[in-house]
C-alpha positions as CSV (number, residue, x, y, z in Angstrom):
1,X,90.9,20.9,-41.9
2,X,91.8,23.9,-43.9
3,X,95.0,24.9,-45.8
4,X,98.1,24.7,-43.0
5,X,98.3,28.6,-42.9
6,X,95.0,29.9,-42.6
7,X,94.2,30.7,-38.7
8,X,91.9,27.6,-37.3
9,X,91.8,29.4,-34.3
10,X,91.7,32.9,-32.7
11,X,92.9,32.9,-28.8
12,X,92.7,35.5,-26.1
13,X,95.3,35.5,-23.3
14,X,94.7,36.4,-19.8
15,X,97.1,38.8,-20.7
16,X,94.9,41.0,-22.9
17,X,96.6,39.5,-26.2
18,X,95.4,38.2,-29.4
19,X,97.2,35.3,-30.5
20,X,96.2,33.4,-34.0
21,X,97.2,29.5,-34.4
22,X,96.9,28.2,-37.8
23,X,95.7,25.2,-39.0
24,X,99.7,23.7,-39.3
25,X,100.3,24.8,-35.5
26,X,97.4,23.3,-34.4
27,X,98.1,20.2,-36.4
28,X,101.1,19.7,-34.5
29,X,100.1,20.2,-31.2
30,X,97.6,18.0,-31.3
31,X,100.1,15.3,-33.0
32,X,102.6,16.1,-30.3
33,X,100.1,15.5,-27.7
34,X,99.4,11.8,-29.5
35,X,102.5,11.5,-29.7
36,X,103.4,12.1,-26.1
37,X,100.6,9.6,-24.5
38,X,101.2,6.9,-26.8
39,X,104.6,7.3,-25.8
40,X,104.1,7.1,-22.0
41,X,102.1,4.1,-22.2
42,X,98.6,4.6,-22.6
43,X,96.3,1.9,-24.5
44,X,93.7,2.5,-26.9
45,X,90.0,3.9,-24.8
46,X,92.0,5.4,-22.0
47,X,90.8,8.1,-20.2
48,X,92.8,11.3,-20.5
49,X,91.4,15.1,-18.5
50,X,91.1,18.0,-19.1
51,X,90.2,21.0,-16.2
52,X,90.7,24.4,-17.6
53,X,89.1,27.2,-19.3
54,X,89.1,27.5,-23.1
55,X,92.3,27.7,-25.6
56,X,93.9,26.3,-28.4
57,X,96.0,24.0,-26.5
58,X,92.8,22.9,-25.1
59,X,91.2,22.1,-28.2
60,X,94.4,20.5,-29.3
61,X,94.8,18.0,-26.3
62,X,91.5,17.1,-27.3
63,X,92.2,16.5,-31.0
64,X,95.5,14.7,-30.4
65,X,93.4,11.7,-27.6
66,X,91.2,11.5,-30.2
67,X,94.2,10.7,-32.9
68,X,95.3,8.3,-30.6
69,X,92.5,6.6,-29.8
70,X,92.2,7.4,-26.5
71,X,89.3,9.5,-24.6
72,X,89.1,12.9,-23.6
73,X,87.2,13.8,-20.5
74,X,86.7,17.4,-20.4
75,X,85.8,18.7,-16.6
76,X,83.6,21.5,-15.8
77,X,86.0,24.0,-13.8
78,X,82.9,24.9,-11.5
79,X,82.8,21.5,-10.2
80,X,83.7,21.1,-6.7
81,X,86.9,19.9,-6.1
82,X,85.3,16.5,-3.9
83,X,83.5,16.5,-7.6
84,X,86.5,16.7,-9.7
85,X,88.5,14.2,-7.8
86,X,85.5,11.5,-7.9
87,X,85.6,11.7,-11.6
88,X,89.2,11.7,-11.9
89,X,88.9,8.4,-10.1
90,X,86.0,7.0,-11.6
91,X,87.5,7.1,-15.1
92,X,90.9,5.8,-13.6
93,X,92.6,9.2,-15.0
94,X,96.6,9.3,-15.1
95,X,97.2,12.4,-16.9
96,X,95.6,15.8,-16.2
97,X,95.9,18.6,-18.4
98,X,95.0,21.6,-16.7
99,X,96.1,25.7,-16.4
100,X,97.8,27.3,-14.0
101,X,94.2,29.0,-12.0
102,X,92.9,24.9,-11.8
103,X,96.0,23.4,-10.6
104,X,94.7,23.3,-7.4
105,X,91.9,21.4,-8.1
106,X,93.8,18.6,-8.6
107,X,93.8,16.1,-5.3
108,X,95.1,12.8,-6.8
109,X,98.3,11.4,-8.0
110,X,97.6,11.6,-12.1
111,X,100.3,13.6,-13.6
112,X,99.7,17.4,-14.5
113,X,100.2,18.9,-17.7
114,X,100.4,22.9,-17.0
115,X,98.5,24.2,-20.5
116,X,99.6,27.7,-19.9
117,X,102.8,26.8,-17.6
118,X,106.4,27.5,-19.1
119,X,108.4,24.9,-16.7
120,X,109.0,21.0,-17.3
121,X,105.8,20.5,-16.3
122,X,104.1,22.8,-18.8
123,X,102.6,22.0,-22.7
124,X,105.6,22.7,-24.7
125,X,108.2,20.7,-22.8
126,X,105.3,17.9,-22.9
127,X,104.8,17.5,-26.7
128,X,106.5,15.0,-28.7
129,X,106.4,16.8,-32.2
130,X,106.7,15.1,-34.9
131,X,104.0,13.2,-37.5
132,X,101.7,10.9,-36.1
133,X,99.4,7.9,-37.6
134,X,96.3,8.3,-36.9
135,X,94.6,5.3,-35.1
136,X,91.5,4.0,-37.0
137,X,88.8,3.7,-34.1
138,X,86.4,0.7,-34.0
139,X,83.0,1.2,-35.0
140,X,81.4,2.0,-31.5
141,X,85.2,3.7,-30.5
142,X,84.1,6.4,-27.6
143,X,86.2,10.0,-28.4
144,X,84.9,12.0,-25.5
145,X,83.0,11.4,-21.8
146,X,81.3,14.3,-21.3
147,X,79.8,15.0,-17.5
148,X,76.5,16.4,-17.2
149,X,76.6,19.6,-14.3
150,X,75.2,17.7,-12.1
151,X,72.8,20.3,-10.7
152,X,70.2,17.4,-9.7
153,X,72.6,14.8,-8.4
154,X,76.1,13.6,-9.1
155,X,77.0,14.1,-12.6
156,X,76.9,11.2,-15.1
157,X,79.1,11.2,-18.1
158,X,77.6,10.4,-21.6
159,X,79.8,8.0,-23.5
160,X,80.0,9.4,-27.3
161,X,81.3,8.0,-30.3
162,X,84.1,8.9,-32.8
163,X,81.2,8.0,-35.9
164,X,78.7,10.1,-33.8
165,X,81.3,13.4,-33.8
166,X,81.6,12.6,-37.7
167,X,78.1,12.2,-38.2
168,X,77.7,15.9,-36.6
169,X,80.2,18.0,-38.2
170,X,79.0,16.3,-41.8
171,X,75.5,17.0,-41.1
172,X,75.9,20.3,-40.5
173,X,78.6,20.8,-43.0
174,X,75.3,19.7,-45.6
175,X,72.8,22.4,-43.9
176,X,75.1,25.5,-44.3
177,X,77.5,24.7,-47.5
178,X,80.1,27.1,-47.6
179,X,81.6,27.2,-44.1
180,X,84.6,27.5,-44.7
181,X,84.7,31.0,-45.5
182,X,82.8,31.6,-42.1
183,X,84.5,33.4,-38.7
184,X,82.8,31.6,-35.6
185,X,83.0,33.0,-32.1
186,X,82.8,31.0,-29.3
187,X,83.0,31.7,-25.5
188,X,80.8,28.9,-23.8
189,X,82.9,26.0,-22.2
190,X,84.5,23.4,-23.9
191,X,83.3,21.1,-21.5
192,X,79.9,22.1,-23.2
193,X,78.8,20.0,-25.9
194,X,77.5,23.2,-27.8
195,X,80.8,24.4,-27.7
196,X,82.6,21.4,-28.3
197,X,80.7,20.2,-31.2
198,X,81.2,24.0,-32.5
199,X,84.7,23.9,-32.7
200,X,84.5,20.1,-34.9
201,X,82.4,22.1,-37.0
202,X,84.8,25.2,-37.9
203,X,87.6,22.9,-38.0
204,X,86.2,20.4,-39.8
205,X,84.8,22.8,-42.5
206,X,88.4,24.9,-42.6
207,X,86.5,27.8,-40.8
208,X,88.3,30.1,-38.2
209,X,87.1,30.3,-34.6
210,X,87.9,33.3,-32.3
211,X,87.9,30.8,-28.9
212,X,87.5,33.2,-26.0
213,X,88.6,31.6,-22.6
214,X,85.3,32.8,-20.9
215,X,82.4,34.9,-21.6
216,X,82.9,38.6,-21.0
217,X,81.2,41.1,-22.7
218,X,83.9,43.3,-23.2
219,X,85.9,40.9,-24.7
220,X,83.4,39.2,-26.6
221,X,81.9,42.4,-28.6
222,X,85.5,43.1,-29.1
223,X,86.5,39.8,-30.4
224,X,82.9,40.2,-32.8
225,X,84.2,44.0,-34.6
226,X,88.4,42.8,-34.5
227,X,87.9,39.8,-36.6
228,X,84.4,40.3,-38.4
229,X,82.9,37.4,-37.0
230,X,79.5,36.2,-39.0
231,X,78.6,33.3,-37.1
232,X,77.5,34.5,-33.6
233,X,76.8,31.2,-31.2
234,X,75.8,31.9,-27.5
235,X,73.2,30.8,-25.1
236,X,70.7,33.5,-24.8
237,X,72.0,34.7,-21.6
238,X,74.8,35.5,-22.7
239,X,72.9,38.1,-25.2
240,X,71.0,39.3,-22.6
241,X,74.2,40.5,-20.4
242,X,76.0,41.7,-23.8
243,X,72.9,43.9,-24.3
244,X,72.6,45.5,-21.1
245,X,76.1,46.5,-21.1
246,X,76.7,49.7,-23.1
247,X,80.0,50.0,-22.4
248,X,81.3,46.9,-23.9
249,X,78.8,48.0,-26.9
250,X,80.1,51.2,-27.5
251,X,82.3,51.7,-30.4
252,X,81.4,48.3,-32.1
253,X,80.3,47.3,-35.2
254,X,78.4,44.1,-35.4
255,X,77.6,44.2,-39.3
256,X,79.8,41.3,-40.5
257,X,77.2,38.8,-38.2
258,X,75.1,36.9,-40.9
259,X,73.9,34.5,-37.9
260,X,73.6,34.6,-34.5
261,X,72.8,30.8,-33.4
262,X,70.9,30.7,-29.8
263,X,70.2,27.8,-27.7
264,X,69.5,25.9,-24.5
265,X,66.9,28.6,-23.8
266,X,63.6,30.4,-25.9
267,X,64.4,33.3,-27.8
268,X,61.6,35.9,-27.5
269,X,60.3,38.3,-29.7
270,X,62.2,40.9,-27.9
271,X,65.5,39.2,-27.9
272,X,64.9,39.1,-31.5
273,X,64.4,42.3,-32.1
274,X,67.0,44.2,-30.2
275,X,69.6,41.3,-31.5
276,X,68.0,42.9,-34.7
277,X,69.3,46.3,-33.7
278,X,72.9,45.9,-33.0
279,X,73.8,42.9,-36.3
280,X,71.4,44.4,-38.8
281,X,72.6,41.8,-41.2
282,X,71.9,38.7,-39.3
283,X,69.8,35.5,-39.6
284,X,68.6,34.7,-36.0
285,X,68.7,30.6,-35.6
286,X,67.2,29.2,-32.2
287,X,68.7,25.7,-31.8
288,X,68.5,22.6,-29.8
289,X,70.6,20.1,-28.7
290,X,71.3,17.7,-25.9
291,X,74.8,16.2,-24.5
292,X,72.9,12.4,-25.0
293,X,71.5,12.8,-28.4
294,X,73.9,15.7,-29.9
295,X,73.3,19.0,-31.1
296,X,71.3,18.0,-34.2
297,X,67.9,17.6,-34.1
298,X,65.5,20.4,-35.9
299,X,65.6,22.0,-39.1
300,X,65.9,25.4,-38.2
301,X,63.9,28.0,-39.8
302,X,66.1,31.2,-41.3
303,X,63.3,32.8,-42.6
304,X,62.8,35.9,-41.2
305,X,59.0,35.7,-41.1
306,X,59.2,32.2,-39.2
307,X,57.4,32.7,-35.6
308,X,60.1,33.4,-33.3
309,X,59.6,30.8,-30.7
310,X,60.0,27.6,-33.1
311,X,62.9,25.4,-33.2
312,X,62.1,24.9,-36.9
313,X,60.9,21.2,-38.4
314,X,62.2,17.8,-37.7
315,X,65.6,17.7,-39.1
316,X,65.2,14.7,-42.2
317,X,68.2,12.8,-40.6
318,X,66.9,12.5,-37.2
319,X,63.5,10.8,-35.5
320,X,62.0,12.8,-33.3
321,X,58.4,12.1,-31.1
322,X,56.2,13.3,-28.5
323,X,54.9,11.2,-26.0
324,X,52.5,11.6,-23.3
325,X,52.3,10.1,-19.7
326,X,51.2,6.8,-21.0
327,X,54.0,6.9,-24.0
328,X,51.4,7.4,-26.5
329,X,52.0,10.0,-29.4
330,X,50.4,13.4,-29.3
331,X,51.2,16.9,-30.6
332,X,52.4,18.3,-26.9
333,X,54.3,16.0,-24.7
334,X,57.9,14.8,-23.7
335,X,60.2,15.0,-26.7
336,X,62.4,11.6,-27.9
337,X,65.1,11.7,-30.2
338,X,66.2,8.9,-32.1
339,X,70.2,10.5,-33.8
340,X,73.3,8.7,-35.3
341,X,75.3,11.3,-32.9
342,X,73.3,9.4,-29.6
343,X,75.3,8.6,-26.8
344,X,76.5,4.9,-25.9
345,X,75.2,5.3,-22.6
346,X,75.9,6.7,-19.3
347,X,80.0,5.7,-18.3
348,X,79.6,3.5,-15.6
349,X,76.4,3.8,-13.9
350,X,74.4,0.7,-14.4
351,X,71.7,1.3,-11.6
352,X,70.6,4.6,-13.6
353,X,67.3,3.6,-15.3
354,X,68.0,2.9,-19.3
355,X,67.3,6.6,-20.9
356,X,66.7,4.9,-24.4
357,X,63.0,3.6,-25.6
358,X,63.0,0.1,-27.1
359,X,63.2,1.3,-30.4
360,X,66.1,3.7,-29.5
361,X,64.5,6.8,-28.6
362,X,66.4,8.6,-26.2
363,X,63.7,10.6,-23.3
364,X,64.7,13.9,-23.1
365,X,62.7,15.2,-20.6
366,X,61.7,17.8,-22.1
367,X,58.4,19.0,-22.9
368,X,57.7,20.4,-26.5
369,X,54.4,21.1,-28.6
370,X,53.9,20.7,-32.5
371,X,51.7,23.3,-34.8
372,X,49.7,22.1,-37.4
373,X,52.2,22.6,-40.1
374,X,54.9,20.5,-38.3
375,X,57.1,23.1,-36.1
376,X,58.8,22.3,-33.0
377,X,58.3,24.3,-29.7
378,X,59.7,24.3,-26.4
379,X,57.3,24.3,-23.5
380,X,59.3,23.4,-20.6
381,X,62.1,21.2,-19.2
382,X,60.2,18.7,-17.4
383,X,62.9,18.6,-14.3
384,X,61.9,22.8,-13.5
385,X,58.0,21.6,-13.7
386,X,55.9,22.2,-10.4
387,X,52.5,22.5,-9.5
388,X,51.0,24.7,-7.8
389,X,47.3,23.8,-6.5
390,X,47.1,21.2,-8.6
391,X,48.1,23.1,-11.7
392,X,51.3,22.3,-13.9
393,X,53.6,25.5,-14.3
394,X,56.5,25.2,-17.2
395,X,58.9,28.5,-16.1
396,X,59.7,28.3,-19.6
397,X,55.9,29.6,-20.4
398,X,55.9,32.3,-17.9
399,X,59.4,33.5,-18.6
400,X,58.4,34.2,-22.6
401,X,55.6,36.3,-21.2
402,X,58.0,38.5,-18.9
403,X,60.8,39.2,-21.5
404,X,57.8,40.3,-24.0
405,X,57.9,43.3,-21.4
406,X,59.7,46.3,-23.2
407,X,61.7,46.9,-20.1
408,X,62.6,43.5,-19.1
409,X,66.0,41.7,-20.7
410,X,65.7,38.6,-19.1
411,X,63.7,36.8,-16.6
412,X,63.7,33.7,-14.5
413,X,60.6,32.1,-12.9
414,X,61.3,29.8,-9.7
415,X,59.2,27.6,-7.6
416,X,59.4,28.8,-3.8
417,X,57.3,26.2,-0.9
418,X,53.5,27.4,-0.1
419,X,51.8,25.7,2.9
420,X,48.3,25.8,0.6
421,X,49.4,25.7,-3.1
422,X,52.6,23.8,-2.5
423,X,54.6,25.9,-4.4
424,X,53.9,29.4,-5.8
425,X,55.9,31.2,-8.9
426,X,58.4,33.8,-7.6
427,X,60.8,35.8,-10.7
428,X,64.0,37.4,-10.8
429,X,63.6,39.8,-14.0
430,X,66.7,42.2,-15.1
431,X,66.1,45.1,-16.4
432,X,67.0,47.5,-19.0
433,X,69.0,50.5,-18.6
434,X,67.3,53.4,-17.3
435,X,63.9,51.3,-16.5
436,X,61.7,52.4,-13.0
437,X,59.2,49.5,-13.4
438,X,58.0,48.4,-10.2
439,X,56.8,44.8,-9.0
440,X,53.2,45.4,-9.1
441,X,54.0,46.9,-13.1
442,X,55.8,43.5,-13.8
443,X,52.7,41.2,-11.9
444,X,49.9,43.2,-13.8
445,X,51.5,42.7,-17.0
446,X,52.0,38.8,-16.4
447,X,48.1,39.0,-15.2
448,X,47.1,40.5,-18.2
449,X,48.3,37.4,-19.9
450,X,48.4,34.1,-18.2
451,X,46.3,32.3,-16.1
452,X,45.8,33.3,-12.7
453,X,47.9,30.6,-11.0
454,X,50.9,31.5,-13.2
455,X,51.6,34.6,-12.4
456,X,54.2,35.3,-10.2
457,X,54.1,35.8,-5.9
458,X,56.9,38.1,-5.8
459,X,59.1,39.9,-8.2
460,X,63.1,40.2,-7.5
461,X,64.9,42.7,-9.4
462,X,68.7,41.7,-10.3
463,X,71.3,43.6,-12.0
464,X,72.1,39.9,-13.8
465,X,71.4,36.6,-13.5
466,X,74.0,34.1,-12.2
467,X,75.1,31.8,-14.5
468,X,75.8,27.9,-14.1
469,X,78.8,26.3,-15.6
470,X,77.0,25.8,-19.3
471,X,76.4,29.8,-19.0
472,X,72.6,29.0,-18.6
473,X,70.7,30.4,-15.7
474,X,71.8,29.2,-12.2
475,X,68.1,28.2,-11.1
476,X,69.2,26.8,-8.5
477,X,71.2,29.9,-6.9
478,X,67.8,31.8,-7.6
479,X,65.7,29.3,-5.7
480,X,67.9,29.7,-3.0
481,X,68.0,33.1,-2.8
482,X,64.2,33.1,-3.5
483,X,63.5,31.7,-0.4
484,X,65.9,33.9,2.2
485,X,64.1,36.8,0.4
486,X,60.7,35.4,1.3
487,X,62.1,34.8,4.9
488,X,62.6,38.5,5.8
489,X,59.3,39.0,4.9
């Protein structure tokens, strides 16, 4: 951590405030929050929650389980509330923390800690201040359950390891020496591990993080110029809507950015370029990471000249491998990951097929190619495949082509049902300010470029694309809405 009165963390208040917590203050929530559990009972590996958008006290209920020994299960707040209660019963939850908006959500008898609440039942009259011993976990201790969304079936909750969090934060710690001096901003969900793992880093180097409760542009370009942020970390999204809205741009300066760190999604030449355009100064880094395997796995490449697509070179602490159908190696194929940060395994679900290789490989799904000189690219998530007459499409492939479109910010490519092909390609693209392209503008250009059977059926102009709980594209929403559009027709 860094020196006790430097800030470790940044907040924004529903109430349009700025609020700085320094290292010292943060310290001591989290040892009052130890402090209190140990106090009320709780035994070493017991599950504590957490349902509630992002803050320091957040971050600090999560730090003070993990003095304890104990595990933090942070819920997505998009969750249904059926959702939300099967967890909360599944990991045999007594104590809640949640704010005042998520209360609600709450429909079993665990105890609720109000984060933002002012009454007995609130933070402050919960923590036990004072110093705490910090419990030594064992070797294979689990910190932290963290649920995948669930957008394919009821979400699963990846069992990682205090070692694996260490392992993480001291990795990266070796890649960008000098940290500590860094201003991170972060506005995807701490039940994210991008975000999570972030916020290890900045307070494991002694770094500041302005912690935004949400992602809104306003507030986010606003957070950036305030308190001269330089590392920028977002899922690309998130860049997308920043860019298209000039209000929340005006009046900003962006100049303090030296990186701007992008993942979960393939950062275009034009992304690039008009990321470029408003932080002159900055490095842009496209990452990869999953909740099972961590958020370390490529080197990635900071020189400028590097083609824009690549997620850099194997990182020299992790094994990584393609595979094809018949799990022999090739140079395009489904990427395995073998990490110190891996998860333990999925929290009790023993019927769900073993994700780990023999050899300790975990499957990502995921497909990915490698160049001749050893670069990583992303072709497609395996799970949004489809075919269409007999033909593999990777949305992932057809979306780069759309955003290389001078007038298109962002696109999404969805399967809709075909009674000859099976399924066709449909897209929802959003456009810049001030465009008038038109469909058949959009299809020609994809025509000019990909094979005949990728191109797009039907193009759908949005304003913006909706957003899941990790801020990546809602596919499913679009597929949805895909095929009520195609009914009218």
């Amino acid at each position: 951590m860094g020196s006790p009165d430097k800030a470790a963390i940044t907040g924004w208040a529903e109430a349009g405030e700025w609020k700085q917590y320094s290292f010292a203050e943060l310290e001591d929530m989290a040892n009052g929050v130890a402090r209190a559990l140990v106090g009320a009972g709780l035994s070493a590996q017991s599950r504590i929650g957490i349902l509630a958008l992002n803050s320091a006290e957040y971050m600090a209920v999560v730090l003070g389980a993990m003095r304890a020994g104990l595990i933090a299960v942070p819920i997505n707040v998009k969750f249904s509330a059926e959702t939300i209660t099967g967890i909360l019963e599944e990991c045999e939850i007594g104590y809640v923390f949640c704010d005042q908006t998520h209360l609600d959500r709450v429909h079993t008898n665990c105890r609720c800690v109000v984060l933002d609440g002012s009454g007995s039942d609130g933070f402050t009259a919960f923590l036990d201040r004072g110093h705490f011993e910090v419990v030594t976990p064992d070797e294979d201790g689990i910190a932290l359950l963290l649920y995948t969304s669930g957008t394919t079936g009821r979400p699963k909750a990846a069992m990682l390891t205090h070692e694996g969090q260490r392992w993480v934060v001291n990795t990266r710690l070796a890649d960008f020496p000098g940290t500590d001096n860094e201003r991170f901003i972060v506005a995807a969900p701490l039940y994210h591990m991008n975000a999570l793992a972030l916020l290890f880093l900045t307070l494991g180097a002694g770094a500041t993080c302005v912690l935004l409760p949400r992602f809104e542009t306003g507030v986010y370009a606003d957070g950036i110029t305030r308190w001269k942020c330089t590392w920028v970390t977002a899922v690309p999204p998130m860049i997308a809507m920043l860019l298209r809205d000039e209000q929340a741009l005006a009046g900003t300066d962006f100049d303090s950015v030296k990186f701007v760190r992008l993942g979960s999604a393939v950062v275009t030449p034009q992304l690039r370029e008009q990321i470029r355009q408003i932080c002159p100064e900055a490095t842009v880094i496209n990452a990869y990471g999953t909740t099972e395997s961590g958020p370390v796995t490529f080197m990635p490449l900071t020189a400028e000249d590097g083609p824009v697509e690549t997620l850099g070179y194997e990182h020299p602490e992790v094994a990584v491998r393609l595979v094809d159908a018949s799990g022999a190696q090739t140079d395009q194929g489904v990427l395995e990951i073998r990490s110190p940060a891996a998860m333990r395994g999925y929290y009790r679900r023993p019927h769900i097929p073993h994700p780990f290789t023999q050899d300790g490989y975990y499957r990502t799904g995921d497909i990915f190619r490698r160049d001749a000189e050893g670069r990583y690219y992303f072709v497609g998530r395996h799970d949004d495949m489809f075919v269409c007459g007999g033909e593999n499409i990777y949305p992932a492939e057809v979306e780069m082509v759309l955003e290389r479109h001078s007038e298109i910010q962002q696109a999404c490519v969805v399967p809709v049902e075909d009674e000859i092909k099976g399924y066709k390609p449909v897209a929802f693209v959003a456009v810049r300010e001030g465009s008038v392209i038109l469909e058949k503008d959009v299809q020609d250009f994809v025509l000019s470029a990909v094979p005949v059977y990728q191109y797009p059926r039907r193009i759908f102009f949005v304003s913006n694309m909706p957003l899941a709980g990790t801020n990546k594209v809602d596919r499913e929403q679009l597929k949805e809405k895909a095929a009520k559009e195609l009914k009218k027709t």
